[in-house]
C-alpha positions in Angstrom: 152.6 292.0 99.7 155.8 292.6 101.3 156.0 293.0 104.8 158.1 295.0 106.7 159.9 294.4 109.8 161.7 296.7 112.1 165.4 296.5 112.7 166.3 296.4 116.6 169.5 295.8 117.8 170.0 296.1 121.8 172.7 298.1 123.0 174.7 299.5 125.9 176.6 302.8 125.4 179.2 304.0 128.1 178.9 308.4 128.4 182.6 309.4 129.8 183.6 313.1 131.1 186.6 314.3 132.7 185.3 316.6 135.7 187.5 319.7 135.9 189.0 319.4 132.3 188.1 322.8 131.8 190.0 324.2 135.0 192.8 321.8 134.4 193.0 322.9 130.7 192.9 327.0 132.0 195.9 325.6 134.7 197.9 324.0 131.9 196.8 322.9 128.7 199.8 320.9 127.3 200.0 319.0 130.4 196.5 318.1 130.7 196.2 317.1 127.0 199.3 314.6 127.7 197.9 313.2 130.3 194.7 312.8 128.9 196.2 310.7 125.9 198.0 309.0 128.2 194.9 307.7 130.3 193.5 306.7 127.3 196.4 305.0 125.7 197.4 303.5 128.6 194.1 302.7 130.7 190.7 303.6 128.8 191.7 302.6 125.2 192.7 298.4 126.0 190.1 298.4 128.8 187.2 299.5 125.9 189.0 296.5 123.7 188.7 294.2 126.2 185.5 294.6 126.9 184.6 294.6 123.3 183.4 298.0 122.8 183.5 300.9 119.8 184.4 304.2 120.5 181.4 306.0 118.7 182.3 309.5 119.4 185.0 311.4 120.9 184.0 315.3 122.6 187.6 316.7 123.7 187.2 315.2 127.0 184.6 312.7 126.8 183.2 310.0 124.7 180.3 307.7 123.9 181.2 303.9 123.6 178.8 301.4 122.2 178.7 298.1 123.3 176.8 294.6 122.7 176.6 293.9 126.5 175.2 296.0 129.1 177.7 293.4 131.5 180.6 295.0 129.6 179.7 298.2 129.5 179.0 298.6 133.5 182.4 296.6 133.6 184.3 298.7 131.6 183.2 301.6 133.3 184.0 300.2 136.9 187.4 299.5 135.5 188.1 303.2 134.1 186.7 304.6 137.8 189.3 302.2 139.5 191.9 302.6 137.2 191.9 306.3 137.5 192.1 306.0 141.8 195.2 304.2 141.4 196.6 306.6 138.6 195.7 309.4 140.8 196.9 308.0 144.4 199.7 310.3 144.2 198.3 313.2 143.1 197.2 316.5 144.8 193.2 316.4 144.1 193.0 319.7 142.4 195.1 318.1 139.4 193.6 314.4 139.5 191.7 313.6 136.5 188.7 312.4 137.5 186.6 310.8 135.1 182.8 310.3 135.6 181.0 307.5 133.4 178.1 306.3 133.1 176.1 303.4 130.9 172.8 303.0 129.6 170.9 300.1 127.4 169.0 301.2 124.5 167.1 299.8 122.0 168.8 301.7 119.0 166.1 302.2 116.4 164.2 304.1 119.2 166.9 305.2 121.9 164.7 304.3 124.4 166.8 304.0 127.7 166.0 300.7 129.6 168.3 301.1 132.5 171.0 304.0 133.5 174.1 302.4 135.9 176.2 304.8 137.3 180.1 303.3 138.0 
């Protein structure tokens, strides 16, 4: 008889949303869609590497990041929320990007949520 066992593999995955992106799209799409890359290229992109996560799925303005450590995940979120403060510091607040992020540990094979953290 062969016995079966069930595959489990813990997780953390980071949630991130830009508040606003719609208004700030209606305001001035090609500006908003540089900056947005240019967040990610230069802020959200190497601190997602450096905290060794996997970009799992990108939605326009938000993505879902999957990482081995709930520790990195929390930290890489903390680090986008400050990161964006400073990047913001010198702009007017109704054209800040502001981005929201959140992290959560699952167990995979049943995407049970164990803890949510909110940076």
């Amino acid at each position: 008889m062969v016995e079966e066992f069930a595959h489990r593999r813990l997780t953390a995955i980071m949630a991130t949303d830009v508040v606003g992106y719609s208004r700030l799209m209606a305001l001035d799409e090609t500006a908003t869609l540089a900056t947005l890359k240019a967040h990610r290229r230069e802020l959200i992109d190497s601190e997602i590497a450096r905290r060794q996560g996997r970009i799992v799925k990108l939605t326009g303005d938000g993505m879902l990041v999957e990482f081995t450590s709930v520790v990195n995940a929390v930290a890489c979120a903390a680090e986008i929320q400050s990161g964006m403060r400073v990047r913001n510091a010198h702009i007017p607040e109704d054209g800040a990007f502001s981005c929201v992020s959140a992290s959560m540990s699952a167990t995979l094979s049943w995407m049970t949520t164990t803890f949510l953290v909110t940076a």
